[in-house]
gemmi code that builds the backbone of each chain (N, CA, C; Angstrom):
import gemmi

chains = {
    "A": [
        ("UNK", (123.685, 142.262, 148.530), (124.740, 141.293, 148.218), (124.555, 140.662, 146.843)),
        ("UNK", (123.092, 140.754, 146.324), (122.900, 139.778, 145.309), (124.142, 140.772, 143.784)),
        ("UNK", (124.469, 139.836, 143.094), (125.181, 140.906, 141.605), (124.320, 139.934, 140.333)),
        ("UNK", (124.422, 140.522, 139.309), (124.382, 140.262, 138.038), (125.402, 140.898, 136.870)),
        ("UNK", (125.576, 140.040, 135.966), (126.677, 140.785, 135.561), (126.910, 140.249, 134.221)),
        ("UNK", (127.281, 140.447, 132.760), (127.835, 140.361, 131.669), (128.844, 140.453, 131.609)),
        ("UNK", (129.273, 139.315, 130.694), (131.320, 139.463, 131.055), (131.442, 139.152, 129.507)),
        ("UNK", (132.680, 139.870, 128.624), (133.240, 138.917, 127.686), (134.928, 138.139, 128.334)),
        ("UNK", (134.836, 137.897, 129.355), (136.240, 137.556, 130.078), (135.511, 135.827, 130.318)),
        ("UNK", (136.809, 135.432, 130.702), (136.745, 134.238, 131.218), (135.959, 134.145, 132.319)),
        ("UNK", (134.960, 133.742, 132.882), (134.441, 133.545, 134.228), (135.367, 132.492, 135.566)),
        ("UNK", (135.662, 132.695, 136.745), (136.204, 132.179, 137.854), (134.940, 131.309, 138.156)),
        ("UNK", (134.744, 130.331, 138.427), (133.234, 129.692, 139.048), (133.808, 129.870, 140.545)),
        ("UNK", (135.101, 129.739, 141.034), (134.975, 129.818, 142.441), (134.798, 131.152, 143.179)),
        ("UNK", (135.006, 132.156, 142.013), (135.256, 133.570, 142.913), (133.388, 134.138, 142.766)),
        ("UNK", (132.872, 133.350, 141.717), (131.780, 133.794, 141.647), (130.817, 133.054, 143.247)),
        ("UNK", (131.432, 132.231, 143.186), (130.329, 131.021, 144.385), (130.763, 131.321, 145.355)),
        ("UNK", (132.256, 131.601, 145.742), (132.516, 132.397, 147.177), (132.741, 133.927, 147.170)),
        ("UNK", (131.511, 134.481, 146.365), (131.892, 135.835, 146.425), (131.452, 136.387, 147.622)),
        ("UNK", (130.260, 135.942, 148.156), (130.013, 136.095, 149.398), (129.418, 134.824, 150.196)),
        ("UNK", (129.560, 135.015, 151.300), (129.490, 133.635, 152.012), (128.389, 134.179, 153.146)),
        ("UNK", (127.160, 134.625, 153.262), (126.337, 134.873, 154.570), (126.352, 134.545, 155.615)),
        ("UNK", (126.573, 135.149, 156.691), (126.574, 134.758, 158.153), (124.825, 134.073, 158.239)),
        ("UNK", (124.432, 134.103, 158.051), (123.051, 133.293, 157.782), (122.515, 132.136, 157.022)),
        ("UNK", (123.745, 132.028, 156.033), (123.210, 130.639, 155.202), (124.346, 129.644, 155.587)),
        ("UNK", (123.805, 128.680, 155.137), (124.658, 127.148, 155.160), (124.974, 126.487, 154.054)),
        ("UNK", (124.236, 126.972, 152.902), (124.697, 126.563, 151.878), (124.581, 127.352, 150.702)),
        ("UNK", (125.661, 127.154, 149.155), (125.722, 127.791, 148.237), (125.374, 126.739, 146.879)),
        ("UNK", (124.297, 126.791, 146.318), (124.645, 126.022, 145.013), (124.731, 127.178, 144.009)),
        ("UNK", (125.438, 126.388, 143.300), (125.981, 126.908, 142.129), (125.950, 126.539, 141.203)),
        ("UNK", (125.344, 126.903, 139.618), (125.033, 125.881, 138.231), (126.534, 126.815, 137.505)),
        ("UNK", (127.047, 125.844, 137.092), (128.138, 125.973, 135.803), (127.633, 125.389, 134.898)),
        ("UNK", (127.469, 126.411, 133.639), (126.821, 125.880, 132.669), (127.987, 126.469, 131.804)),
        ("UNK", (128.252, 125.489, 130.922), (129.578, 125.730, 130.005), (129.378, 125.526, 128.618)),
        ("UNK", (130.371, 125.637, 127.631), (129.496, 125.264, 126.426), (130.714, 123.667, 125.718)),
        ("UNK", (129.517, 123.319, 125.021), (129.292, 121.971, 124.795), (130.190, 121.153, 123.678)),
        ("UNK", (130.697, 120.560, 122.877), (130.954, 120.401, 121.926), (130.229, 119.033, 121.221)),
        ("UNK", (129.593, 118.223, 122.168), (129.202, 117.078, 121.349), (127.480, 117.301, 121.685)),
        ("UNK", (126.776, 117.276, 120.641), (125.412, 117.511, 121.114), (124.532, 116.502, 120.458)),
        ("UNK", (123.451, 115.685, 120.881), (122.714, 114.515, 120.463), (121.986, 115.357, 119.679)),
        ("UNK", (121.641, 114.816, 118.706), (120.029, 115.602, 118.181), (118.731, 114.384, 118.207)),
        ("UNK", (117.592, 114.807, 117.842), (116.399, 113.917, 118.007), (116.834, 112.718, 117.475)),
        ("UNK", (117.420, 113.071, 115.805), (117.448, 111.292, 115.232), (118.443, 110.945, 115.260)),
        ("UNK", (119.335, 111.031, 116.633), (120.016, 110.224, 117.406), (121.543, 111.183, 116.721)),
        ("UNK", (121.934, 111.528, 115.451), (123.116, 111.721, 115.097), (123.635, 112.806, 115.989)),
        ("UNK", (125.296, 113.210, 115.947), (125.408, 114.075, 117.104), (126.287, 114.878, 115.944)),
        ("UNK", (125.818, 116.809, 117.042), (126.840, 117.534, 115.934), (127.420, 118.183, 116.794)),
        ("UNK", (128.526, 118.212, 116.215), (130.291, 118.518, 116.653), (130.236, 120.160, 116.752)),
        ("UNK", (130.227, 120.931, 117.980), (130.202, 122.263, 117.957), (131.695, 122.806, 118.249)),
        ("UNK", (132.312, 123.707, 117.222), (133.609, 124.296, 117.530), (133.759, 125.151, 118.492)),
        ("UNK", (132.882, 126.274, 118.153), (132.892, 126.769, 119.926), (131.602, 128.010, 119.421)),
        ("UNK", (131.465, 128.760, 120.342), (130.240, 129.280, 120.552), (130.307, 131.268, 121.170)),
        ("UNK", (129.310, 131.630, 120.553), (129.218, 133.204, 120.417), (127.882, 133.969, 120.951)),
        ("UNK", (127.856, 134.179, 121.599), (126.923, 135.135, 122.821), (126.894, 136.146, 122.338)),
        ("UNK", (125.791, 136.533, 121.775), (125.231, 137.940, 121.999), (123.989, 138.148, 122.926)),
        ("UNK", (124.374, 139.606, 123.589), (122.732, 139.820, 124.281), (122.397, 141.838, 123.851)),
        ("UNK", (121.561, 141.579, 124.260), (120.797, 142.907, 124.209), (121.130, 143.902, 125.667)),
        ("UNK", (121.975, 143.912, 125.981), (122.741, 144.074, 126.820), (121.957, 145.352, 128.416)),
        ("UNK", (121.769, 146.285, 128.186), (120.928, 146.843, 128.991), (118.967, 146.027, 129.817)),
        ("UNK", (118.871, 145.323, 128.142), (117.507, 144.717, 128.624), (117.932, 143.737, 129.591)),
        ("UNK", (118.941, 142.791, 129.067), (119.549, 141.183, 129.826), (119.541, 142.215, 131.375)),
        ("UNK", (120.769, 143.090, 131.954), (120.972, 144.003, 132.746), (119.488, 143.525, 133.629)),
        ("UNK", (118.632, 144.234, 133.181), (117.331, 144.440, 133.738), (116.499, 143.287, 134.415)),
        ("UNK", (115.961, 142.449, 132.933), (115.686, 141.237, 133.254), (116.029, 140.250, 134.294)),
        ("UNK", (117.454, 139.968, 134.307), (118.372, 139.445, 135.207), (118.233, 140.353, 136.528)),
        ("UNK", (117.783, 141.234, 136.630), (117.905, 142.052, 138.285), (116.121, 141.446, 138.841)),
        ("UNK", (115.338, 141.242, 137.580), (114.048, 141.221, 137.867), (114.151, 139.655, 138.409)),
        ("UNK", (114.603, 138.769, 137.591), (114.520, 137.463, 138.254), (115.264, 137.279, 139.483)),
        ("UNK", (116.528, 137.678, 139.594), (116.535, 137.902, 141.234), (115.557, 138.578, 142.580)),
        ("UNK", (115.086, 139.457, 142.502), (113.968, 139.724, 142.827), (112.661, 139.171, 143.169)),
        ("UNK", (112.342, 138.254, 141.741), (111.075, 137.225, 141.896), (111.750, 135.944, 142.438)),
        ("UNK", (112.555, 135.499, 142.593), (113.489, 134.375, 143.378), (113.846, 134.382, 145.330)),
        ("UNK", (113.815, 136.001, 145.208), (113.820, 136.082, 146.592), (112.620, 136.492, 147.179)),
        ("UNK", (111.780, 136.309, 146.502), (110.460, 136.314, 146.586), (109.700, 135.218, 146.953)),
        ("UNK", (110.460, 134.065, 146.259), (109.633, 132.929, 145.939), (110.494, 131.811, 147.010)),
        ("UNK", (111.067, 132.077, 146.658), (112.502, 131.023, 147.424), (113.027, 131.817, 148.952)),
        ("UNK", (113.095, 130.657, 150.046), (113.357, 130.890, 151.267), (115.497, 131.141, 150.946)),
        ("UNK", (115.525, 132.010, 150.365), (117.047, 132.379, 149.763), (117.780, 133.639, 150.285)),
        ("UNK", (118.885, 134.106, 150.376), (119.371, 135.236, 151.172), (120.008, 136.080, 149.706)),
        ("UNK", (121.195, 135.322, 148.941), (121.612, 135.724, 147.922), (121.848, 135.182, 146.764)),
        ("UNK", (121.828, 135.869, 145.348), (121.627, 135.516, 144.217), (123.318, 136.307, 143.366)),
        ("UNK", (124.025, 135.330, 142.821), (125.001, 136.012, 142.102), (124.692, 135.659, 140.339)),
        ("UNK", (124.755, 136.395, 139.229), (124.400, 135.686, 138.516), (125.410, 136.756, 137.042)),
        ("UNK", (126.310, 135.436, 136.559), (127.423, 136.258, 135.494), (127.211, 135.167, 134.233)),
        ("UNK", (126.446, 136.247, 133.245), (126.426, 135.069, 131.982), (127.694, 136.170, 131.115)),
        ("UNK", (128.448, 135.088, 130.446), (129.317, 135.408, 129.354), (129.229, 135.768, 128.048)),
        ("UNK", (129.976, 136.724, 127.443), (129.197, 137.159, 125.615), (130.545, 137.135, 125.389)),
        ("UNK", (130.367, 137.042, 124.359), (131.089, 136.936, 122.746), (131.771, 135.418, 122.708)),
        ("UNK", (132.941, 135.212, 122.075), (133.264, 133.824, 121.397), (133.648, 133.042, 122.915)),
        ("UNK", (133.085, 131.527, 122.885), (133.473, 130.933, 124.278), (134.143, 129.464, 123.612)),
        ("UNK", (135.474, 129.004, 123.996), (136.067, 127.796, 123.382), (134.788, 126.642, 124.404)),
        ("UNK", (135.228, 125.590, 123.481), (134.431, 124.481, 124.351), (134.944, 124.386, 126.275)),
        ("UNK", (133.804, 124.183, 127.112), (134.368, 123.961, 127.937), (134.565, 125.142, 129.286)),
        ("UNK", (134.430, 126.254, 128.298), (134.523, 127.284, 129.028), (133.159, 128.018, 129.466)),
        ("UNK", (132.953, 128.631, 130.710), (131.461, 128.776, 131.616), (131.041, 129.813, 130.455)),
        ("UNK", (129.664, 129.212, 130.191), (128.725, 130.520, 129.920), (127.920, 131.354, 130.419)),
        ("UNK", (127.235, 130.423, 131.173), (126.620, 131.240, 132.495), (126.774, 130.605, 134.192)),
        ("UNK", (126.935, 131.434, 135.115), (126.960, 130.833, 136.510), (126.270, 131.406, 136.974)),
        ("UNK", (125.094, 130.610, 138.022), (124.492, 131.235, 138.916), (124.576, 130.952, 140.558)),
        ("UNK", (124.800, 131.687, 141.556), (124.744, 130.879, 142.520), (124.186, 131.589, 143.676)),
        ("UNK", (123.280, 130.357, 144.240), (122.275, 131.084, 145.154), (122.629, 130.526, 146.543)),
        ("UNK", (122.614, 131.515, 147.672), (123.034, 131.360, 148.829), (121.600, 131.211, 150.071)),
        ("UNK", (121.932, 130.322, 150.741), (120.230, 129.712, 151.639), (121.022, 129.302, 152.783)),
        ("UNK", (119.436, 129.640, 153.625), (120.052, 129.277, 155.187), (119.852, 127.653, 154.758)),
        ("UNK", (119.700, 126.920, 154.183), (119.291, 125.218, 153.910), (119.448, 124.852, 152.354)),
        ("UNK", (119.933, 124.251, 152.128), (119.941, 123.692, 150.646), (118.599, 123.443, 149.704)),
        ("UNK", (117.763, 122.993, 151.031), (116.684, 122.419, 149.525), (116.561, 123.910, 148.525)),
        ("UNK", (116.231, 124.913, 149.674), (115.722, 125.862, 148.919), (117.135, 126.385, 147.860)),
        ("UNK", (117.864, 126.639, 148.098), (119.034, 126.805, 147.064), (119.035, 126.241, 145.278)),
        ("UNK", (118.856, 124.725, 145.581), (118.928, 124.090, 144.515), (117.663, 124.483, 144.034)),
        ("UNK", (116.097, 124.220, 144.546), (115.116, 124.941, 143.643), (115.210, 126.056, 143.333)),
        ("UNK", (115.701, 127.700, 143.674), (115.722, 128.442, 143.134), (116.842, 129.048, 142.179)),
        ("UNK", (117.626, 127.844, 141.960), (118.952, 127.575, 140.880), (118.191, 126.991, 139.730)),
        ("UNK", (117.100, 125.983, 140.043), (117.312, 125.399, 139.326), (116.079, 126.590, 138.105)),
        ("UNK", (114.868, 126.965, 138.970), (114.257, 127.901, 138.857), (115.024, 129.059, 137.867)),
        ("UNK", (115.963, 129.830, 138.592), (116.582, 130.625, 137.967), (117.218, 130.328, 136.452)),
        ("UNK", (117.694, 129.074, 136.475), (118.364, 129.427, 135.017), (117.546, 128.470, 133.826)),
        ("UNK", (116.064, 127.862, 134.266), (114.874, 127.792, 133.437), (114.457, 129.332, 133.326)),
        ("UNK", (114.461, 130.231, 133.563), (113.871, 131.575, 133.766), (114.766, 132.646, 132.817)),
        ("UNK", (115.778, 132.424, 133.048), (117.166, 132.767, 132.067), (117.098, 132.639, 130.818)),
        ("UNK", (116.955, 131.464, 131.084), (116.860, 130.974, 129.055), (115.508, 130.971, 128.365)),
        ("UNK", (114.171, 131.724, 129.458), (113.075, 131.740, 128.986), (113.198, 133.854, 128.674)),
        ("UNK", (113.526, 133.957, 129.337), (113.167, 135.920, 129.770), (114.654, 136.350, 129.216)),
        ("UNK", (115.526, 136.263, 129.679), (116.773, 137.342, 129.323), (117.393, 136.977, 127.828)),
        ("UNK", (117.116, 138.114, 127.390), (117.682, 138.594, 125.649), (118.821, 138.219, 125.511)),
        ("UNK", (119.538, 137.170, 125.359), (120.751, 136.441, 124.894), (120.723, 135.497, 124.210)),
        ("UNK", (121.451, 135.419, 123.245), (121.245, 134.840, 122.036), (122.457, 133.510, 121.739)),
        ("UNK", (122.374, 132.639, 121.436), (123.557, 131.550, 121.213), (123.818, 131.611, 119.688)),
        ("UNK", (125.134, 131.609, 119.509), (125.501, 131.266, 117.990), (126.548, 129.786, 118.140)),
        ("UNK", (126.372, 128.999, 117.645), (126.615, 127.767, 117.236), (127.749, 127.845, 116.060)),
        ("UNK", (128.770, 127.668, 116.656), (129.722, 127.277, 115.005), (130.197, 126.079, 114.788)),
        ("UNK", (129.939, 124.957, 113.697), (130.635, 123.701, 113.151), (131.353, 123.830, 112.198)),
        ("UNK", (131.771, 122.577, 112.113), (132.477, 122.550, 110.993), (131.426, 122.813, 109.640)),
        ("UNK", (132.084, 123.960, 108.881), (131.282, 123.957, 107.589), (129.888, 124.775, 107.674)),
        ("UNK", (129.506, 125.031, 108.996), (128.565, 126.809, 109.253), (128.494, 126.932, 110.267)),
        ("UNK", (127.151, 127.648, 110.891), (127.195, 128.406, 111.979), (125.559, 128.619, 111.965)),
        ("UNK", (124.772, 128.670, 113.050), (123.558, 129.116, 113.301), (123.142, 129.315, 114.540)),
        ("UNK", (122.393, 130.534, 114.730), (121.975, 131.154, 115.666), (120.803, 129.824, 116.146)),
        ("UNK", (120.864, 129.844, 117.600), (120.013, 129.028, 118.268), (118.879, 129.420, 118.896)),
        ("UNK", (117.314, 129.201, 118.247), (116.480, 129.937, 118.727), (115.542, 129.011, 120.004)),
        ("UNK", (115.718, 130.086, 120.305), (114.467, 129.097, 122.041), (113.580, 128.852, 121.598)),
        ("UNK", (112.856, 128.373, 122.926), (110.724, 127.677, 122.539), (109.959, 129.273, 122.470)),
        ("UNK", (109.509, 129.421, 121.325), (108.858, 130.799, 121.212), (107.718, 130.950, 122.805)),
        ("UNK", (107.039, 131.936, 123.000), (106.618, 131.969, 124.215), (105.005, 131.645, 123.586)),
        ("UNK", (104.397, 131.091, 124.583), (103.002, 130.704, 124.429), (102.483, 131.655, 123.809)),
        ("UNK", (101.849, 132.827, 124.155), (101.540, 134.469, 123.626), (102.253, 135.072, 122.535)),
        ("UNK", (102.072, 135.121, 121.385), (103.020, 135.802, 120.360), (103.103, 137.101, 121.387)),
        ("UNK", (104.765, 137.359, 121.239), (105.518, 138.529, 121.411), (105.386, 138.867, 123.141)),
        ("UNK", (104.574, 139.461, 123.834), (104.720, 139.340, 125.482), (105.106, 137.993, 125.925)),
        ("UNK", (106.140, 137.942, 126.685), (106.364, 136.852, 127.900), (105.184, 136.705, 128.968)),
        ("UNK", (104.589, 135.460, 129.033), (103.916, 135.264, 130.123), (104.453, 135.134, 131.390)),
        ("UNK", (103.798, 135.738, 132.444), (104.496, 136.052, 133.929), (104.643, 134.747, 134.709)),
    ],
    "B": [
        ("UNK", (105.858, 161.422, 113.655), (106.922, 160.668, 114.911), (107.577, 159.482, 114.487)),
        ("UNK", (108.557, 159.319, 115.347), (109.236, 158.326, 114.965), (109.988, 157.367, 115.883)),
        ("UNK", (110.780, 156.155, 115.556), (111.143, 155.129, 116.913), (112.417, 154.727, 116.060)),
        ("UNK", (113.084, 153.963, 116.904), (114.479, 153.479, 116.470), (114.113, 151.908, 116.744)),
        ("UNK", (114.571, 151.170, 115.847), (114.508, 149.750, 115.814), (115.374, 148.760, 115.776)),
        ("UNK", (116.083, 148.081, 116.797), (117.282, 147.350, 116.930), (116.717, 146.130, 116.329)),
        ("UNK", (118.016, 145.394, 116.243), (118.146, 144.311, 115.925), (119.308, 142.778, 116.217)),
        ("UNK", (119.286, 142.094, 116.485), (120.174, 141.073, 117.346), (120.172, 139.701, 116.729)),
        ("UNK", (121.061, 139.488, 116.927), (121.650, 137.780, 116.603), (120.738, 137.336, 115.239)),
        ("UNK", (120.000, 136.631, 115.220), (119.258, 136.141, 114.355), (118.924, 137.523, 113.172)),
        ("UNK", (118.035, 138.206, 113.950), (117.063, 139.344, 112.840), (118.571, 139.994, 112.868)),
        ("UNK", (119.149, 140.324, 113.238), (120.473, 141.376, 112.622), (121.169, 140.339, 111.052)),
        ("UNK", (121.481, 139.937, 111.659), (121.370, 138.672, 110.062), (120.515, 138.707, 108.795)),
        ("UNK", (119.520, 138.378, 109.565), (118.212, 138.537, 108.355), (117.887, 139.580, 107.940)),
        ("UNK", (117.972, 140.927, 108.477), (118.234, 142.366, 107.926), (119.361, 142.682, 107.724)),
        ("UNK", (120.330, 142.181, 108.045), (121.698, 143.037, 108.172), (121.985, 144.040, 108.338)),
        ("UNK", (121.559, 144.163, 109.390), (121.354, 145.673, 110.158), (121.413, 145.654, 111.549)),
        ("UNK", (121.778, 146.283, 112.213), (121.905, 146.403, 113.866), (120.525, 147.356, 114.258)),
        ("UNK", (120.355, 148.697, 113.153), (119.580, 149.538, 113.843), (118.455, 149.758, 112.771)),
        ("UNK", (117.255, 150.489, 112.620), (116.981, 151.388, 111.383), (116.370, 152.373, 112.367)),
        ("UNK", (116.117, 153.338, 111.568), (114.754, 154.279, 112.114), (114.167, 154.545, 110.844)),
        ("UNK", (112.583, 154.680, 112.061), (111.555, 154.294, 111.210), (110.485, 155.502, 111.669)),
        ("UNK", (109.444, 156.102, 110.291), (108.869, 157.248, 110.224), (107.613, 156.569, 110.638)),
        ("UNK", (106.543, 157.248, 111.830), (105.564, 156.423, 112.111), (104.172, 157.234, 112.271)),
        ("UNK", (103.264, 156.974, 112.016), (101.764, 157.724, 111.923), (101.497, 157.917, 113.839)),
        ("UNK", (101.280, 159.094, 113.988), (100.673, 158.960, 115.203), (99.461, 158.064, 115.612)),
        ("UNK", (99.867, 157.090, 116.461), (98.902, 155.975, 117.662), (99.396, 154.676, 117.044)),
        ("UNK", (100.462, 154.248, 116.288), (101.042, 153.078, 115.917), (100.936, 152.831, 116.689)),
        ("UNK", (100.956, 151.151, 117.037), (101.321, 150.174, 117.665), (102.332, 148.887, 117.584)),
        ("UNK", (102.602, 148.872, 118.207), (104.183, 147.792, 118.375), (103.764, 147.064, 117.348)),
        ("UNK", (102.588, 146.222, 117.497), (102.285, 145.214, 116.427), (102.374, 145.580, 115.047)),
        ("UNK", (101.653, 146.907, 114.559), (101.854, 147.534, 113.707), (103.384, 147.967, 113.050)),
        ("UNK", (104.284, 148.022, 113.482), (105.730, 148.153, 113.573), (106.374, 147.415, 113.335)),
        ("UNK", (105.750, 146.262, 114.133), (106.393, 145.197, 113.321), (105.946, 144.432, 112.415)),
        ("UNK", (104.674, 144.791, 111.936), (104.406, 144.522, 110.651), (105.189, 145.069, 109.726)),
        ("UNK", (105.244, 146.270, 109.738), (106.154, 147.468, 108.922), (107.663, 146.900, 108.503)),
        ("UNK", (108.026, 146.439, 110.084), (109.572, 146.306, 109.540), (109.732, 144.858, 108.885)),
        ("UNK", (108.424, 143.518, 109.456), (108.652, 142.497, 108.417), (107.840, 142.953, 106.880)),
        ("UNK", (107.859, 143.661, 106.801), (107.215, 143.822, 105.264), (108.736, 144.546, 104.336)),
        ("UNK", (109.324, 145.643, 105.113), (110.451, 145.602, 104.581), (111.320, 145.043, 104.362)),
        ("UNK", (111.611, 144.426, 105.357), (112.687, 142.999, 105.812), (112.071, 141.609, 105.663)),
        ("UNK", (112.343, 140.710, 104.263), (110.915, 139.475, 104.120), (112.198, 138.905, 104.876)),
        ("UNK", (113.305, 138.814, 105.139), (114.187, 137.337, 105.830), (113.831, 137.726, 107.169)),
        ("UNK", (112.839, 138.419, 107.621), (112.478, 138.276, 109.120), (111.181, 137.219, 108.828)),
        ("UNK", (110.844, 137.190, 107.896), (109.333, 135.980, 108.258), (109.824, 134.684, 108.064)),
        ("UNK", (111.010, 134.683, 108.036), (111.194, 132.772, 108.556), (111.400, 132.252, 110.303)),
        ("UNK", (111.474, 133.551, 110.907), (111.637, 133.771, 112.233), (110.060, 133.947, 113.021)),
        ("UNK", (110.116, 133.195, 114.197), (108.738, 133.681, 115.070), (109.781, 134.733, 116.177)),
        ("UNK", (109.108, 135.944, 116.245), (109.408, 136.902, 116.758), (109.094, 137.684, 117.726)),
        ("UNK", (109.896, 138.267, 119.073), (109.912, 138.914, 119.658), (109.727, 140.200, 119.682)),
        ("UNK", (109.311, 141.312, 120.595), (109.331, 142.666, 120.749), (109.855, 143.443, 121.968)),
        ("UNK", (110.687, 143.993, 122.292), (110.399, 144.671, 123.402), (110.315, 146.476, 122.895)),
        ("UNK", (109.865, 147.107, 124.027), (109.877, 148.251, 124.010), (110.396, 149.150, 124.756)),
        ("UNK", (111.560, 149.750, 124.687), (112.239, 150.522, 125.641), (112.884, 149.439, 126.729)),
        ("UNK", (112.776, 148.361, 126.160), (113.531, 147.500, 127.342), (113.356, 146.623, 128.363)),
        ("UNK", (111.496, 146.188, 127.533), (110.365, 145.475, 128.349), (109.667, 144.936, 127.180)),
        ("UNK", (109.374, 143.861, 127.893), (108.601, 142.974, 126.762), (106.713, 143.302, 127.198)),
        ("UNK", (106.449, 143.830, 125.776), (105.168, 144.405, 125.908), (103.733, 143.575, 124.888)),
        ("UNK", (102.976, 143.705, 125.204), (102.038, 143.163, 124.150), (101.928, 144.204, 122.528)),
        ("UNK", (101.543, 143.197, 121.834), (101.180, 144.256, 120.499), (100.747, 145.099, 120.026)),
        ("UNK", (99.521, 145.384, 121.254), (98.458, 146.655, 121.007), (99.197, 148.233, 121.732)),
        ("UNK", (100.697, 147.557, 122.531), (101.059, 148.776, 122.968), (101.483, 149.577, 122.123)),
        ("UNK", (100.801, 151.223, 122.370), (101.070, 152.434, 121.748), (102.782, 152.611, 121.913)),
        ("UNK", (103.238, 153.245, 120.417), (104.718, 153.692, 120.292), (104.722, 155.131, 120.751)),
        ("UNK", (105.512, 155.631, 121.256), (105.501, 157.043, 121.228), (106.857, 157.661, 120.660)),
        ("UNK", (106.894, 158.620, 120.449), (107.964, 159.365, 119.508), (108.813, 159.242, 120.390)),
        ("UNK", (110.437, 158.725, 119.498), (111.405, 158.715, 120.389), (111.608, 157.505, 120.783)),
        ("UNK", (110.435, 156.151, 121.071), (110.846, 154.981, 121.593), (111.513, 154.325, 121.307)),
        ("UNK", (112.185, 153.450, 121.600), (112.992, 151.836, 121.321), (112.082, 150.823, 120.778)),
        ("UNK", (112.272, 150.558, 119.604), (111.409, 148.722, 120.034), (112.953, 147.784, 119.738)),
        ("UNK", (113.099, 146.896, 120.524), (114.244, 145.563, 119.687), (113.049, 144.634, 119.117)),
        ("UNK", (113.578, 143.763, 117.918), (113.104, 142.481, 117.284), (113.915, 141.429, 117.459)),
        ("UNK", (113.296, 140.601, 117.754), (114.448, 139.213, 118.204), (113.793, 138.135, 118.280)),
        ("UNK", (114.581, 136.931, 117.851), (113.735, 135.549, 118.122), (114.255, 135.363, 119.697)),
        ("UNK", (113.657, 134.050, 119.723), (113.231, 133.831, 120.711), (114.633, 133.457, 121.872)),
        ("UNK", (115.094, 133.714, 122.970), (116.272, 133.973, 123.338), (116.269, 132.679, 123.680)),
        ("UNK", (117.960, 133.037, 123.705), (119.074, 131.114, 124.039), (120.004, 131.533, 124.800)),
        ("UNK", (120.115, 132.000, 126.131), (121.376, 131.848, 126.439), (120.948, 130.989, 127.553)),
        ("UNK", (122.012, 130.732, 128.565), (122.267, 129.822, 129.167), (123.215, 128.996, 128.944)),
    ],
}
model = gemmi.Model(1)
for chain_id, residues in chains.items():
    chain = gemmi.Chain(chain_id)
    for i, (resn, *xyz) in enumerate(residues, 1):
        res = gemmi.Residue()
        res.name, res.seqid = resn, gemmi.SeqId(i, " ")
        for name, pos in zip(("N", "CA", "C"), xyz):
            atom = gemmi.Atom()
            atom.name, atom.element = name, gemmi.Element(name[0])
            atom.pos, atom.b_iso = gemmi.Position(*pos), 0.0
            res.add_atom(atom)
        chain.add_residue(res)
    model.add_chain(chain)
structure = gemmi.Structure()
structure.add_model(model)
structure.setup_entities()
């Protein structure tokens, strides 16, 4: 039941969260993560984002993303994992990534949501581009402890 | 022997390049490779950088073999 999936389309958050409903679970959380337009920075000033551009490495993301489902239903008392991040240009507002995990009980749901998309933005090859007024820059993550291997 | 070397978001920028291929001494290593390609490419050393190989993120000492993939990439953002 679990999917993963790359879209350059608009994402549904409801068709993704009731894509399947388990005769075994009781509950579904679901993270909508969308993109942003007003963002704080450290020394407090805020910058105005026009809208935003996804690239991934597309076969690796594929992979990665099947692997963290896997280590989730591993780890987490969970039944199913749906998980659709979005590429190319996204207006403000609109989902970039959804994940949603299906449990016979909630607690476990929300930890392995919340799990999952710390894991996302640490492991799967997708890249953010940032456009303002007046440029544009690629957004780089927290490099990984280990130059170059991901620690497990 | 030889490997094909992608490139994404950030380092596609800083090389301006999506792909190269690259001519390699038999028993290279990833690390080695990517020494190679930041020595060609200096707008990759303002970047701390990634590797994978064939589609897995590997350590530096791993052997290339003829024919492989490596991608270069900073450090990923989606979400």
């Amino acid at each position: 039941m679990d999917f993963y999936e790359l879209s350059t389309e608009v994402i549904d958050f409801a068709s993704v969260s009731r894509r399947f409903v388990p005769a075994v679970c009781g509950a579904t959380v679901t993270l909508d993560g969308y993109a942003r337009k007003f963002t704080k920075e450290k020394d407090g000033t805020v910058r105005e984002t026009e809208y935003l551009v996804y690239e991934a490495y597309e076969p690796m993301a594929l992979k990665e993303m099947a692997k963290l489902i896997e280590r989730a239903k591993t780890e987490f008392e969970i039944s199913a994992v749906g998980i659709i991040h979005r590429l190319g240009r996204l207006e403000i507002g609109e989902s970039s990534v959804i994940i949603s995990v299906a449990a016979p009980h909630r607690k476990a749901a929300f930890a392995a949501c919340e799990w999952l998309i710390t894991e996302l933005k640490r492991t799967v090859p997708i890249w953010k581009k940032e456009i303002y007024a007046g440029g544009e820059s690629w957004v780089e993550g927290e490099a990984p402890a280990r130059p170059n291997s991901l620690p497990e | 022997m030889g490997c094909t070397v992608l490139f994404f978001g950030a380092t596609a920028d800083a090389t301006e390049k999506r792909q190269i291929d690259l001519d390699l001494e038999a028993g290279s290593t990833v690390g080695q490779v990517l020494e190679n390609v930041r020595h060609s490419h200096s707008g990759l050393n303002e970047h701390k950088l990634l590797v994978a190989l064939n589609e897995e993120y590997v350590s530096l000492d791993t052997p290339v073999q003829n024919g492989d993939t490596l991608a270069v990439f900073t450090a990923v953002s989606g979400g």
